[in-house]
C-alpha positions as CSV (number, residue, x, y, z in Angstrom):
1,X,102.5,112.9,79.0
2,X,101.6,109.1,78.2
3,X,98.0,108.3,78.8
4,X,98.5,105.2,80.3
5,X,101.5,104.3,82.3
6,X,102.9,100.9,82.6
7,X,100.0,100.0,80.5
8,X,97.9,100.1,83.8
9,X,97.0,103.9,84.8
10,X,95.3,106.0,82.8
11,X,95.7,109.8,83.5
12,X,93.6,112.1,83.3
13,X,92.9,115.6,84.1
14,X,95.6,117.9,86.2
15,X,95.1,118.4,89.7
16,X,97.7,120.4,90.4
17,X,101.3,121.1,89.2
18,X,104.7,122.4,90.6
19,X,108.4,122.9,90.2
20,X,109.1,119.6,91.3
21,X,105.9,117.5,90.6
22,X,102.7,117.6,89.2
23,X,99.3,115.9,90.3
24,X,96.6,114.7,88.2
25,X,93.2,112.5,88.2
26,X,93.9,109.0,86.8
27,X,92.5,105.6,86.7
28,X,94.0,102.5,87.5
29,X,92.7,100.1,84.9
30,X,93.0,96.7,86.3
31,X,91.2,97.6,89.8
32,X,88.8,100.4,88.0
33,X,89.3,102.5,90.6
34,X,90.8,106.3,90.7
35,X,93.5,107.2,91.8
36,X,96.1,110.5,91.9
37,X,99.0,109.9,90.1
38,X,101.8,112.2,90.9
39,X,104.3,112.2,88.1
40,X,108.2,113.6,89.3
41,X,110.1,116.2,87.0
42,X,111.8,114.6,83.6
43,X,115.2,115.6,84.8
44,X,114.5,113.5,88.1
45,X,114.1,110.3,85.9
46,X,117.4,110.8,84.5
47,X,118.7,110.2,87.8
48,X,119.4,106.6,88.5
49,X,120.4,107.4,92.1
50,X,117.0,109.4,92.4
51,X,114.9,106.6,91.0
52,X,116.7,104.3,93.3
53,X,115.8,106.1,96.5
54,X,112.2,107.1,95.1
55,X,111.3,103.2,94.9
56,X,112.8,102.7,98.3
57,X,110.7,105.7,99.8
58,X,107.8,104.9,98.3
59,X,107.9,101.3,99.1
60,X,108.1,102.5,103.1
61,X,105.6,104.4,102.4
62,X,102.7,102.1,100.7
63,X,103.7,99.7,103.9
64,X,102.4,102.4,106.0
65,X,98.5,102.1,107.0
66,X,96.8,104.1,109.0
67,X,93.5,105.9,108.5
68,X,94.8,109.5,108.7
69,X,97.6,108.4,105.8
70,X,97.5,109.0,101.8
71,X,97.7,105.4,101.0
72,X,100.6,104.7,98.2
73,X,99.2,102.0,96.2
74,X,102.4,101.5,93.6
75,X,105.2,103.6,91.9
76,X,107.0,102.7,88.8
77,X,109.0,104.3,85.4
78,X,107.5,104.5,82.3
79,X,109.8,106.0,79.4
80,X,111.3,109.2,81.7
81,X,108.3,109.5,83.6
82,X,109.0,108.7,87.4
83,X,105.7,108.5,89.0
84,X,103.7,107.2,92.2
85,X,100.2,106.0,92.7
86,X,98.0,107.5,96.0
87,X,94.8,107.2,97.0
88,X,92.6,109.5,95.6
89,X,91.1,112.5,98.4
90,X,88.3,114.6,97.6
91,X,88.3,117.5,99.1
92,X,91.1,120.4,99.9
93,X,94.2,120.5,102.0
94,X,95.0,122.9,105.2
95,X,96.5,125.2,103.4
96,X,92.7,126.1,101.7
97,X,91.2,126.1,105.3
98,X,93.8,128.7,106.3
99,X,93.7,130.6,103.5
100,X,89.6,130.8,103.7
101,X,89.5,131.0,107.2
102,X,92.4,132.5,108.8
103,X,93.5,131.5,112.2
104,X,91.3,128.6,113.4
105,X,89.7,128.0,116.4
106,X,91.8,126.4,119.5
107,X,89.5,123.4,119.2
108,X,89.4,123.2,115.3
109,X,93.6,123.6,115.6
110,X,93.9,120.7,118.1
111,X,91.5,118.7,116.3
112,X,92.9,118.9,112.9
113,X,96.4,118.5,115.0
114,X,95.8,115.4,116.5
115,X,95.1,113.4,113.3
116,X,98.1,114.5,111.6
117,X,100.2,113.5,115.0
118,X,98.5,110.1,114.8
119,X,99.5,110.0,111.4
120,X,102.8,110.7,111.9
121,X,103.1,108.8,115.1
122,X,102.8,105.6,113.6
123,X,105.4,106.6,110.9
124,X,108.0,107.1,113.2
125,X,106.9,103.7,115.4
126,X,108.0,102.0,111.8
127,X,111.0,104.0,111.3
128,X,109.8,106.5,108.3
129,X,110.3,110.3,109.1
130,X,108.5,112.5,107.0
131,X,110.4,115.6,106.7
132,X,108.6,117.9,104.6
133,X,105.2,118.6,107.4
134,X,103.2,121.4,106.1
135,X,99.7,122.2,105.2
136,X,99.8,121.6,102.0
137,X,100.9,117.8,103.2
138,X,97.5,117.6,105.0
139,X,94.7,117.0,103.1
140,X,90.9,117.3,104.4
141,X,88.4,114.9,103.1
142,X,84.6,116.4,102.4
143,X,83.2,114.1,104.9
144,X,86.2,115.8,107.5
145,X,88.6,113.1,107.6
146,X,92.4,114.3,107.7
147,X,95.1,112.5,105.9
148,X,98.5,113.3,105.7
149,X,100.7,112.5,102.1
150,X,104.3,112.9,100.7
151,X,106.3,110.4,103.0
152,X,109.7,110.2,102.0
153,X,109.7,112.5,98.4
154,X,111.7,115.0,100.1
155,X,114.4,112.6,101.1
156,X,114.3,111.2,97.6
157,X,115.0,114.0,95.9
158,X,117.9,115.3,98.4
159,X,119.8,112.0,97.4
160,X,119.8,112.8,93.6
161,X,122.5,114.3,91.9
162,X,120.1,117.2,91.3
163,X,121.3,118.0,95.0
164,X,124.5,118.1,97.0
165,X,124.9,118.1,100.8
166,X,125.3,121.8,100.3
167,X,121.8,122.2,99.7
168,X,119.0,122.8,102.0
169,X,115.7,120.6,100.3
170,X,112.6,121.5,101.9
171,X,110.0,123.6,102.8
172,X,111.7,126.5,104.5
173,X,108.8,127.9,106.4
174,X,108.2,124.7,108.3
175,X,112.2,123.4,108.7
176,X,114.0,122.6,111.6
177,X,116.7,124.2,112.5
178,X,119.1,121.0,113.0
179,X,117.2,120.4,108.8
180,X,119.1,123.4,107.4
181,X,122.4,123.7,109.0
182,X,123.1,119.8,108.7
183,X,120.3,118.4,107.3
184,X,119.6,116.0,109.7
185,X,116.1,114.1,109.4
186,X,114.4,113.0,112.5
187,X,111.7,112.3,114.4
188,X,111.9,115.8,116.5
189,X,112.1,117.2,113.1
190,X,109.4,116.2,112.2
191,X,107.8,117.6,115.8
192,X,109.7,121.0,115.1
193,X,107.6,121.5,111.6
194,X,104.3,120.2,113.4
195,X,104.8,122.7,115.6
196,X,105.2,125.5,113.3
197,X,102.2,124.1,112.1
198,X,100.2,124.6,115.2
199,X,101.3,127.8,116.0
200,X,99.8,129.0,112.0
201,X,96.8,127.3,112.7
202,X,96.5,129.4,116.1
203,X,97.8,133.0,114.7
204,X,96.9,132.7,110.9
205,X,100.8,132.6,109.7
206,X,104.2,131.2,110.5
207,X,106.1,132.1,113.3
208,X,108.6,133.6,110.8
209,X,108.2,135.3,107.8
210,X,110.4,137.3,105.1
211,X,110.9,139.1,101.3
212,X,113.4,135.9,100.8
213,X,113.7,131.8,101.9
214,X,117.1,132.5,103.0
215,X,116.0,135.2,106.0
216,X,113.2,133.2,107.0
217,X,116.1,130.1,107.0
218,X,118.2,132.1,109.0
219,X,115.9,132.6,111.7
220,X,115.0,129.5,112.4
221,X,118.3,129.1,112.9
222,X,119.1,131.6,115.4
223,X,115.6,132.8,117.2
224,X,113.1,131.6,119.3
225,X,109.7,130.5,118.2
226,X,107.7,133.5,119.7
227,X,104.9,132.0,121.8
228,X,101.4,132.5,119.8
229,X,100.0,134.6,122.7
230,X,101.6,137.9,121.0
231,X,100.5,137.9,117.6
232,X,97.2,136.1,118.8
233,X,95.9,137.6,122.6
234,X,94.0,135.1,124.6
235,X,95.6,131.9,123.8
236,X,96.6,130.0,127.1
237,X,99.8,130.2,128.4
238,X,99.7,126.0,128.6
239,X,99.1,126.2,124.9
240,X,102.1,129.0,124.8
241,X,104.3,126.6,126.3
242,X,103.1,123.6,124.3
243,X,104.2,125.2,120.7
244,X,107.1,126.2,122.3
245,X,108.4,123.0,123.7
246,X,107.9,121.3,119.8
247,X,109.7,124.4,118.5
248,X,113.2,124.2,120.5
249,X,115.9,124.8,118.8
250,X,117.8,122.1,120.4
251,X,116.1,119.0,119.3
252,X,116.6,117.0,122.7
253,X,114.1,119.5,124.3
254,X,111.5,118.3,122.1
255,X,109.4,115.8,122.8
256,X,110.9,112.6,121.3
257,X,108.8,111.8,118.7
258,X,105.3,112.0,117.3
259,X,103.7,110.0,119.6
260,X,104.9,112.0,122.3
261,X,103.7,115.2,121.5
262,X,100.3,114.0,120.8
263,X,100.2,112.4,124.7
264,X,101.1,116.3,125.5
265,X,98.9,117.9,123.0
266,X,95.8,115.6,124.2
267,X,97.2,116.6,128.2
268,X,96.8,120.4,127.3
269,X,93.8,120.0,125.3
270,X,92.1,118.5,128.4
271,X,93.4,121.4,131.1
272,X,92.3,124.0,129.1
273,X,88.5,122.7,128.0
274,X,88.6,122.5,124.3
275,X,86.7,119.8,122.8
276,X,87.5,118.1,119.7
277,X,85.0,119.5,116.8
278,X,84.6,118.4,113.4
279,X,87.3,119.3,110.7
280,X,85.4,121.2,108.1
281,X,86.7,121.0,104.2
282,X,87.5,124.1,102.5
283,X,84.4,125.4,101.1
284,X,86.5,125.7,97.8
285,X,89.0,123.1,97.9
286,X,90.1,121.2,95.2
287,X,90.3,117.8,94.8
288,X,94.3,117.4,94.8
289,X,97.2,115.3,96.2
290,X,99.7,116.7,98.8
291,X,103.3,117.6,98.2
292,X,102.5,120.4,95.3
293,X,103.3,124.0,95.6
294,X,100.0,124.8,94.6
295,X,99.5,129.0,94.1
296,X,97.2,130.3,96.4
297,X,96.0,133.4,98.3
298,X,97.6,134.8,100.9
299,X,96.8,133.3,104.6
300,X,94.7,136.7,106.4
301,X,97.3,138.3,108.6
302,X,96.5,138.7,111.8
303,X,97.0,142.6,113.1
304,X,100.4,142.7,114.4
305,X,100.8,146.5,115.2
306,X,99.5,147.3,111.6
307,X,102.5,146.4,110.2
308,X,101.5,143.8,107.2
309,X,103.8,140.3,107.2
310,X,104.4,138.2,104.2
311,X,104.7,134.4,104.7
312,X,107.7,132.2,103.5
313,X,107.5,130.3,100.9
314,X,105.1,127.2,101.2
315,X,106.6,125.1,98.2
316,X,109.5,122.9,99.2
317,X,112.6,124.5,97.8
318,X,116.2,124.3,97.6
319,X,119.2,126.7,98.5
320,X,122.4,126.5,99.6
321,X,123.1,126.0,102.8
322,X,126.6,128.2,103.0
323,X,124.1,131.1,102.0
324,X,123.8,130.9,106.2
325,X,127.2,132.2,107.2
326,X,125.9,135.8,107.1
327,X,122.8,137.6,108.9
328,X,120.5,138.5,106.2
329,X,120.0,141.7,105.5
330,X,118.8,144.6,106.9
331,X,115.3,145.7,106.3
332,X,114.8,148.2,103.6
333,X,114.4,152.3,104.8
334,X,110.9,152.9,104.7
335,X,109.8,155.6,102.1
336,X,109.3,159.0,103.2
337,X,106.2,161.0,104.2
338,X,104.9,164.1,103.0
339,X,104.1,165.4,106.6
340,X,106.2,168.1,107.7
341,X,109.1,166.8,109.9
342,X,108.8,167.9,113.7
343,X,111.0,170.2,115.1
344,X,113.9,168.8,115.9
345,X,115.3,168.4,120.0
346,X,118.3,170.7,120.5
347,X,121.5,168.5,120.4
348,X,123.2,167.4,123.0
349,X,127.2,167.6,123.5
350,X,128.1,165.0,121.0
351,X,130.2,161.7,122.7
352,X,133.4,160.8,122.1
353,X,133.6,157.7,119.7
354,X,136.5,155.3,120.0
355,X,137.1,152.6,116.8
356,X,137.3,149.1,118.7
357,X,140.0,146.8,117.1
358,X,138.8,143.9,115.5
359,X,141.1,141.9,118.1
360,X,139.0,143.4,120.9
361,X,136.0,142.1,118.9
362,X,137.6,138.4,118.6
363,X,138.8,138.5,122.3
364,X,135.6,139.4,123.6
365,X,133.8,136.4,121.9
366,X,136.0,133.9,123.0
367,X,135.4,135.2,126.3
368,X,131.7,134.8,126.3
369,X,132.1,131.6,125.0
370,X,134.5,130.1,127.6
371,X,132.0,131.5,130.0
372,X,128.8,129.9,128.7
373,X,131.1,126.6,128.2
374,X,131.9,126.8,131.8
375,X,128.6,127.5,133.0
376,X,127.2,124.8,130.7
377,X,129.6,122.1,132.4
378,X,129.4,123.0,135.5
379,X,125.3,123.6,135.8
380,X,124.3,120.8,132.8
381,X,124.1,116.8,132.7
382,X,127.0,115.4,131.2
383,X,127.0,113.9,128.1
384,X,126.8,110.2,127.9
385,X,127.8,107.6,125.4
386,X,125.6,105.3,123.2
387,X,126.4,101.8,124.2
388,X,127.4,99.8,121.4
389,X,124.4,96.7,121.1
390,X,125.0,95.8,117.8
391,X,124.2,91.7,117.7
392,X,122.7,91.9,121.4
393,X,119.2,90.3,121.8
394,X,116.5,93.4,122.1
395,X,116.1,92.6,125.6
396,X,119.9,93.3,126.4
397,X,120.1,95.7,124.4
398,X,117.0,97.8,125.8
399,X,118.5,97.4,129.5
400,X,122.0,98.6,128.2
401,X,120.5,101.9,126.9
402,X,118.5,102.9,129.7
403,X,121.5,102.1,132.1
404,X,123.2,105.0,130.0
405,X,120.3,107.2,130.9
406,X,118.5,107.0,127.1
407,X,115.6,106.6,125.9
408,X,115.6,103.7,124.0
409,X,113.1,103.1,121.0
410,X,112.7,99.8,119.8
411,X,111.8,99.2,115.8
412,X,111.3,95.9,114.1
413,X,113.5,95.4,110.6
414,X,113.4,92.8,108.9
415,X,117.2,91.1,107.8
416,X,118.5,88.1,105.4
417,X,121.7,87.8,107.7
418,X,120.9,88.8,111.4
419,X,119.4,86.5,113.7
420,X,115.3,87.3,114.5
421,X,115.6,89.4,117.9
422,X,119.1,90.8,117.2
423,X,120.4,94.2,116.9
424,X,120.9,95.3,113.6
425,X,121.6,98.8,114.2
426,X,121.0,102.1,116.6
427,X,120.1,105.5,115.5
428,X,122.1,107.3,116.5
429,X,124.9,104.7,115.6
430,X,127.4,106.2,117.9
431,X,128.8,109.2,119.8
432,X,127.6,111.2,122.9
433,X,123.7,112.3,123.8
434,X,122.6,113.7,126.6
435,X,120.8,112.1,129.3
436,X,117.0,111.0,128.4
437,X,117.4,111.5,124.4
438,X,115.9,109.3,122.8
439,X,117.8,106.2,120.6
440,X,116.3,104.3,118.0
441,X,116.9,100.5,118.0
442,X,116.5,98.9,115.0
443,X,115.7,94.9,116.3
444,X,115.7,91.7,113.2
445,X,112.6,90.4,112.3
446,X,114.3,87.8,110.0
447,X,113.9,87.3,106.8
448,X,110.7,87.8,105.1
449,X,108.3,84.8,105.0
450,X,106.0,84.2,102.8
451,X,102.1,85.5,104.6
452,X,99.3,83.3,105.2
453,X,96.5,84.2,102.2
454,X,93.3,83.8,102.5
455,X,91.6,82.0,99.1
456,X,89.8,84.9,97.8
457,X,92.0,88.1,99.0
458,X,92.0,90.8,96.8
459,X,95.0,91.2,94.8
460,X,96.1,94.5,96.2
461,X,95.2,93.2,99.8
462,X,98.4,90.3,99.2
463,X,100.7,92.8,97.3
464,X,100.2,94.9,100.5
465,X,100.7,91.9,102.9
466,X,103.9,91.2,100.8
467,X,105.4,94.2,100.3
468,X,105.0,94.5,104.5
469,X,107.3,91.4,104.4
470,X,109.7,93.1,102.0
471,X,108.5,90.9,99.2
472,X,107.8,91.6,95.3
473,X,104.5,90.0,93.8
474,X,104.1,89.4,90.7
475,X,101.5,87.5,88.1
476,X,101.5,84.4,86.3
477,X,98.8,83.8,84.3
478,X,100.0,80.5,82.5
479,X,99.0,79.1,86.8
480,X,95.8,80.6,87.3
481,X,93.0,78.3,87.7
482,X,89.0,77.7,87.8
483,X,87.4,77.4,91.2
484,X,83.7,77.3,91.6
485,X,84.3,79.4,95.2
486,X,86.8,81.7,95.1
487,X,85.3,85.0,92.3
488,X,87.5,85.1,88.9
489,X,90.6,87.6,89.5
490,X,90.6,86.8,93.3
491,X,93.9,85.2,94.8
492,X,93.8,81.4,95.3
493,X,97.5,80.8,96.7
494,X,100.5,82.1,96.3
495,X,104.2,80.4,95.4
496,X,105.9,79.1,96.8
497,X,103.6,78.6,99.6
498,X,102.7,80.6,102.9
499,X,105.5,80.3,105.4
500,X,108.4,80.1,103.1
501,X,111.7,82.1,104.2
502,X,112.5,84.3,101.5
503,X,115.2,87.2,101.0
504,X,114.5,90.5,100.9
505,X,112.8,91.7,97.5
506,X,111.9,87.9,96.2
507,X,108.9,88.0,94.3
508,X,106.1,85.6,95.2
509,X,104.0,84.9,92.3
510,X,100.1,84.9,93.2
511,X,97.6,82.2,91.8
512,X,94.4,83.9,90.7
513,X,91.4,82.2,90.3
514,X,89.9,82.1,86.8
515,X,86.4,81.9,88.3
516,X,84.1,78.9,87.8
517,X,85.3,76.2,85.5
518,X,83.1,76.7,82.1
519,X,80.3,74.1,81.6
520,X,80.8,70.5,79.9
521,X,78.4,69.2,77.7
522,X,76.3,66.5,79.8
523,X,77.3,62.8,79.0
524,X,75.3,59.5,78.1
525,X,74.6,58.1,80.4
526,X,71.8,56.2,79.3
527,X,71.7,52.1,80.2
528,X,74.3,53.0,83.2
529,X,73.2,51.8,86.3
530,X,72.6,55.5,88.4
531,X,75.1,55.2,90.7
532,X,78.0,55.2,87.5
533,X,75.2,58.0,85.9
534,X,75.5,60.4,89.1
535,X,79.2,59.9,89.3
536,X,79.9,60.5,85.5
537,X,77.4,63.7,85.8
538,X,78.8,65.2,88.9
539,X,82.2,65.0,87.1
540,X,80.8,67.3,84.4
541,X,79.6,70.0,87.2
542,X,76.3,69.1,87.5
543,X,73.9,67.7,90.5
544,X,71.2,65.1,90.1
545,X,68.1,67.0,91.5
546,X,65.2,64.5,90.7
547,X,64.7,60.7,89.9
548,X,61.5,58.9,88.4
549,X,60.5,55.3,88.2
550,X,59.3,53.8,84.9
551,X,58.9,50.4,83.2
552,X,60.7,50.1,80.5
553,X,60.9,46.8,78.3
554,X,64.0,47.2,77.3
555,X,65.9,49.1,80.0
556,X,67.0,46.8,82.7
557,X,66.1,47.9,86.6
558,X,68.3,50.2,87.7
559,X,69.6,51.4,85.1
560,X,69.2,55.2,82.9
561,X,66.5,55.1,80.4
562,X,66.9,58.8,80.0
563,X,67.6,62.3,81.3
564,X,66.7,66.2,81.2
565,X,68.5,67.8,79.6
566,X,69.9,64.9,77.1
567,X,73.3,64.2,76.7
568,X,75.6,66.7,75.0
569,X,73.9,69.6,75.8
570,X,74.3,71.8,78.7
571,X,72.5,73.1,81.7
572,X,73.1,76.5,83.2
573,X,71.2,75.9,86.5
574,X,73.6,72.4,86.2
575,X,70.8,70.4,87.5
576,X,70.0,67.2,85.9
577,X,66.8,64.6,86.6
578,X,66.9,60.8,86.0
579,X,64.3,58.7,84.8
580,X,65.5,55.0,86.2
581,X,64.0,51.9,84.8
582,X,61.8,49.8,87.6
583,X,61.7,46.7,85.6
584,X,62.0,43.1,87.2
585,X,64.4,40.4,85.1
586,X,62.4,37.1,85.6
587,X,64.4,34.8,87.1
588,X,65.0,30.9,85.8
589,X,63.0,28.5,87.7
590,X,63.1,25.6,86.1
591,X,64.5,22.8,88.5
592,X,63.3,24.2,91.1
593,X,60.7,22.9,93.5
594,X,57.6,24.6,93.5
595,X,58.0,26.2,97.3
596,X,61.4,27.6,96.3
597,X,60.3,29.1,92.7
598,X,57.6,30.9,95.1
599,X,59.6,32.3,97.8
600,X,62.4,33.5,95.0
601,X,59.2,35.2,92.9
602,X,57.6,36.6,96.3
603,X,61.3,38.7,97.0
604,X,60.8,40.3,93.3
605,X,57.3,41.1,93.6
606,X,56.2,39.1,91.3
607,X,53.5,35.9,91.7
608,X,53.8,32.4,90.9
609,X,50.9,30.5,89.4
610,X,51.5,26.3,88.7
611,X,50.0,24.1,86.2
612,X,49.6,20.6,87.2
613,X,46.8,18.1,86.3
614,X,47.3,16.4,89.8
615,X,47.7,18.5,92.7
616,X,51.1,19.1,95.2
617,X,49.5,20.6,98.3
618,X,53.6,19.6,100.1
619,X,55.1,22.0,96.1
620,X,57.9,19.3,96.4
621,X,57.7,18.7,92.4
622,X,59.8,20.1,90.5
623,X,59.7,22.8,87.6
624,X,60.1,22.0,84.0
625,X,59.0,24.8,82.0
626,X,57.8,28.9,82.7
627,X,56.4,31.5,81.4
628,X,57.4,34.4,80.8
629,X,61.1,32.7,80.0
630,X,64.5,33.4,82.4
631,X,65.5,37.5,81.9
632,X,62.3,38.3,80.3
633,X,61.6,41.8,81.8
634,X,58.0,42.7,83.4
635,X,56.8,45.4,85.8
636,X,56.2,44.3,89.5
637,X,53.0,42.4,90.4
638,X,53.7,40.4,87.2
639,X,52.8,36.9,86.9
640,X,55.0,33.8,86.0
641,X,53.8,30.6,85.7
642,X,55.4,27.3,85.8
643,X,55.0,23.6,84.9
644,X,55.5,20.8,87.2
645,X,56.8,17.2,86.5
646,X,54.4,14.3,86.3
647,X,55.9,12.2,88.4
648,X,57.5,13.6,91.6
């Protein structure tokens, strides 16, 4: 095993291994965060058809959130390793609980069943069935949360050429019976095995158990899901009949999907008292992943008339499914005693047997069947036909269903060629149901467009939003760019832009943001007026904080003697004081009459003083000479003194 996959996730320790998978402890390097990393079987990767379908399913399922689901966070190939990324879950899986406790309580069964129904309610609202529901699928956080995993793996490895339609994939103790004579995958499958699940958690094993997966196969098949009650006294007859409604063998009986039998489960749960309770962890759980056939103890029989049960095998297997023409066989002769055998009852007259001909045999069936047949047409609803809404709008196509008497569901797909609010498909596509069954209706969405991002969303937050929208991400670091706001390895945009229509499995390349532009040195800006110095600073990243007054003989007003720090050096604060020259340029006078020179000097700040031998109370004589000279610079208050003409 490679330590680090796609360059990306390290792996670490096992977790937990099986025939078809194992589990271990990894880290994903970018993020820094751990994660479980279940790697597939090198013959899998060898597959192309199984690699196909494994990126499909596990794309579904990393667009599935919900709190109560192992969150996929990527898959990928690296060399002939075939692996998926999950959340990481601390803490043990159902199967511990059972095997350290038993059966549970009614209220600790319903409570750890109504998470994994949630869980699996809002799979089948977005089309996903799991098919492989077990207790080794739910996993129990320390802190009591329950989470269930393994979305889609099973049908991923049926479609490989590992498999063949002949084969029955899946974990036999918990399959439907519609699972292993055809291998149809549904909804009420899924019901079926969460069913089976409840009545464990209630009696302490499976409803049927057996030395081999094929007799344990082959009852599901042809018996009846006993109700808890008789290997478990004082369980309520609503409860009874609540396990046994999920476990029909005739999956319209069921309730129609997930969501259904969780409104029925929460219903009984309220007629008969029990509270919902905390879900303890197994006290010696490990920290795993769901979907490995991890060896453990045996689950604590319940008494059953002392006579001990083995369960069926809790790893998902494969076997053939033509192994069900024949009954299985009989149990073996138990061994003989060493008591002394009772007297035996005197015989009576022995009766006359008589070989019946296989005919007889043949003749007889076909007569129970015509009669069943009969009383089937005559006492049952007639079958009725799925209307063919292919290309209606949803609302038609709702209306036209439930005028046939089904139960239509609607789903949301999205499509590069059918219109938004169009019919894609139905589920079943065609054929005959029976009144009320349910039909799935899979309604356009369009194609994908690209999401609205917010500057600063985390890059698995957008590759989640896209991959909702049936969209690839993918990096481009030559695009990245500084931003003072938005942290470095944050997303800034994406392209193209939010609200671009795309097709289905474009890649949209996400801007990061490279953090805060680095610093620049600070210019000169020294004997720039400080309007030009703020601008040329501010440009550089830094903010004038603080500016002082001076004289300065040399520095005209309003303009930079100096600053703090000095120019080409940096700041990492990036504040930056001023010291601004106050100075007053002395303006020409000369010219000038001598009430004009003063109200010009007065506006500076500066005084006027006049030398005259004969006075000029009206100052209506003109200057000819000053002092200090035109442009000389002086501090405020300065004086300037003038010469008048003689004559004037």
């Amino acid at each position: 095993m490679a330590t680090l996959l796609e360059q990306r996730y390290r792996v670490d320790a096992p977790l937990a291994r099986g025939g078809m998978s194992a589990v271990y402890r990894g880290m994903d390097t970018r993020l820094e965060r751990p994660v479980a990393i279940k790697v597939m079987d090198h013959r899998f990767a060898e597959d192309r058809s199984f690699v196909d379908r494994f990126e499909r399913e596990a794309r579904a399922a990393a667009s599935l959130h919900h709190p109560h689901v192992i969150a996929v966070h990527d898959q990928g190939f690296d060399g002939d390793h075939v692996f998926l990324v999950m959340e990481l879950v601390d803490g043990g899986t159902l199967r511990d609980l059972l095997t350290e406790r038993g059966r549970l309580t009614i209220p600790l069964a319903l409570s750890v069943l109504q998470p994994v129904l949630s869980a699996l309610a809002a799979a089948h609202q977005a089309g996903l069935v799991h098919r492989d529901v077990k207790p080794e699928n739910v996993l129990i956080g320390k802190q009591g949360t329950v989470k269930v995993g393994d979305f889609g793996l099973v049908k991923a490895m049926a479609s490989g050429n590992n498999t063949s339609h002949s084969v029955i994939l899946g974990t036999v103790a918990y399959l439907s019976p519609e699972q292993v004579t055809t291998g149809a995958t549904t909804a009420r499958g899924d019901v079926y095995s969460a069913g089976v699940l409840l009545y464990e958690m209630l009696t302490g094993t499976p409803p049927y158990v057996g030395d081999t997966p094929l007799s344990v196969a082959y009852r599901h098949v042809n018996d009846d899901v006993p109700p808890p009650s008789q290997t478990a006294p004082g369980i309520p007859q609503a409860l009874d009949e609540l396990v046994l409604r999920a476990t029909r063998r005739d999956p319209s009986g069921r309730p129609a999907d997930a969501g259904a039998f969780l409104q029925e489960v929460e219903r009984v749960r309220l007629a008969i008292g029990a509270p919902l309770v905390p879900v303890p962890a197994a006290a010696h759980g490990m920290k795993t992943t769901p979907g490995i056939e991890v060896p453990t103890q045996q689950t604590v029989p319940v008494q059953n008339n002392g006579t001990p049960t083995t369960p069926g095998p809790r790893g998902t297997r494969a076997m053939l499914r033509s192994d069900l023409d024949a009954p299985p066989p009989p149990p073996p002769v138990p061994p003989r005693t060493r008591k002394p055998a009772a007297a035996s009852p005197p015989e009576k007259s022995p009766r006359k047997r008589f070989p019946i001909p296989k005919w007889g045999i043949v003749a007889a069936g076909i007569a129970v069947v015509a009669i069943v047949a009969t009383f089937i047409l005559v006492s049952g609803p007639s079958p009725v036909a799925i209307p063919n809404v292919v290309g209606a709008d949803k609302t038609s196509a709702v209306q036209q269903i439930q005028n046939a008497q089904l139960a239509p569901t609607v789903l949301e797909s999205r499509s590069n060629t059918v219109q938004r609010g169009k019919v894609i498909k139905t589920d079943p596509a065609s054929g005959t149901l029976l009144p009320g069954s349910a039909v799935n209706v899979f309604v356009s969405a369009g194609p994908p467009v690209v999401p609205e991002v917010q500057p600063g969303a985390t890059v698995e937050a957008v590759e989640k939003e896209l991959k909702a929208q049936d969209l690839k991400s993918g990096l481009s670091p030559a695009d990245d760019r500084y931003d003072n706001n938005v942290p470095k390895g944050a997303v800034l945009t994406t392209s193209p832009s939010a609200g671009t229509q795309l097709k289905i499995g474009d890649t949209v390349t996400l801007i990061l943001s490279r953090g805060p532009a680095p610093l620049k040195p600070l210019p000169n800006v020294v004997g720039k007026s400080e309007a030009e110095a703020r601008s040329l600073v501010q440009e550089a990243g830094y903010t004038v904080t603080n500016v002082t007054q001076k004289f300065d003989g040399r520095t005209e007003g309003g303009k930079v003697i100096s600053t703090t720090p000095g120019a080409g050096t940096t700041a990492e604060d990036k504040k930056v004081e001023f010291v601004v020259s106050n100075a007053i340029s002395v303006p020409d006078l000369r010219g000038k009459k001598v009430k004009e020179a003063r109200e010009q000097v007065d506006k500076l700040g500066l005084k006027l003083e006049v030398v005259s031998f004969f006075g000029d109370d009206r100052g209506n004589r003109r200057i000819n000479a000053q002092g200090p000279n035109a442009g000389s610079l002086v501090e405020k208050g300065s004086t300037v003194r003038v010469a008048v003409e003689f004559f004037g």
